[in-house]
N, C-alpha and C positions, 0 to 999 in steps of 0.2 A: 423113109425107113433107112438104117443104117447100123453097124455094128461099132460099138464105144469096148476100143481096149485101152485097162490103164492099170497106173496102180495108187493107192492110198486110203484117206477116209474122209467118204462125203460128207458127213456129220460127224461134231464132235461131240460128246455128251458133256455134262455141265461140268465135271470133276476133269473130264480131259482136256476139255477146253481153256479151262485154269491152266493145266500144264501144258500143253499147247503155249498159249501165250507168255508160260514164263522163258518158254525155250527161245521164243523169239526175240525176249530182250537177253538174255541171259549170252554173255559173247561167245565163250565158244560155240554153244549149241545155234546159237542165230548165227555164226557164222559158215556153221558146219551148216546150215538150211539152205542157206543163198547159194553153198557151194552144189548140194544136191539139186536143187533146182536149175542150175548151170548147166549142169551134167547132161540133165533129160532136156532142156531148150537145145543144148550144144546137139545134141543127135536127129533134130529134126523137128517136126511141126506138132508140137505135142502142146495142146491147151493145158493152160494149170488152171484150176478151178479151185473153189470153195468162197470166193468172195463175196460176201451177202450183206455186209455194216457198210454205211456208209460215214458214220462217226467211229472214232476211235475210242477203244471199252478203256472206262474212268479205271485209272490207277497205273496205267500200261504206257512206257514210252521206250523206244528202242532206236538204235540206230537208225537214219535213213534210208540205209541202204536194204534193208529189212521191216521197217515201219508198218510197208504197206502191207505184210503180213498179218500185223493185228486187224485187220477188216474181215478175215478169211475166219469162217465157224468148221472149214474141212478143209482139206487140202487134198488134191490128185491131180493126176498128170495122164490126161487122155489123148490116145490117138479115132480119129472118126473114120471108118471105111463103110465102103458103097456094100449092099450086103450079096452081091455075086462074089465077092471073095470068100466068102463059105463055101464057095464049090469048087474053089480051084484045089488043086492037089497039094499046092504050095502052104494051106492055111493054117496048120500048125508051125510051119515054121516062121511064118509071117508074126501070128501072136508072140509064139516065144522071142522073137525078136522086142515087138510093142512094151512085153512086158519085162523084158530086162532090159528096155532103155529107157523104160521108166522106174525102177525099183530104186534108186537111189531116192526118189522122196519115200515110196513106204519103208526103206529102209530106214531114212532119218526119223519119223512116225514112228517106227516099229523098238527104237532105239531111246528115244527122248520123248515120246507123247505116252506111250503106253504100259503097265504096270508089267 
């Protein structure tokens, strides 16, 4: 048992997913990605998830330095605690930390994947 604090989106649906992937070739937005994702690795131990392909989706190529994002169908940035940290007195300010050091990927999500 354990408690997952993050932020982003664990699936993308088929229309987002389209736009998802154009952001990731698309340079500034796929540059502005790799920087979000820096942001929340730079703060600490935070898993980035959504990688589920292991081929790359036909018609998509992007920088290298960003590539290995077209494998990803979601993107989030989770932190894993033991779940006695729900009892300590500290635990909203714990979360409110988890989640504003990771927001810089739903915010890049919130800004370039979603209508």
């Amino acid at each position: 048992q354990h408690i997952q604090l993050g932020s982003g989106m664990y699936g993308l649906q088929k229309e987002q997913l389209e736009t998802f992937r154009h952001s990731i070739v698309h340079p500034r937005s796929g540059k502005a990605l790799v920087a979000a994702v820096g942001a929340v690795t730079s703060k600490g131990k935070y898993e980035i998830g959504g990688k589920t392909r292991k081929l790359m989706p036909r018609g998509f190529e992007a920088d290298p330095s960003r590539a290995d994002y077209l494998l990803y169908e979601g993107l989030y940035a989770t932190a894993t605690l033991k779940p006695e940290a729900a009892l300590k007195p500290d635990f909203v300010t714990v979360c409110l930390k988890h989640f504003k050091n990771t927001w810089p990927i739903g915010k890049w999500l919130l800004e370039e994947v979603t209508p």
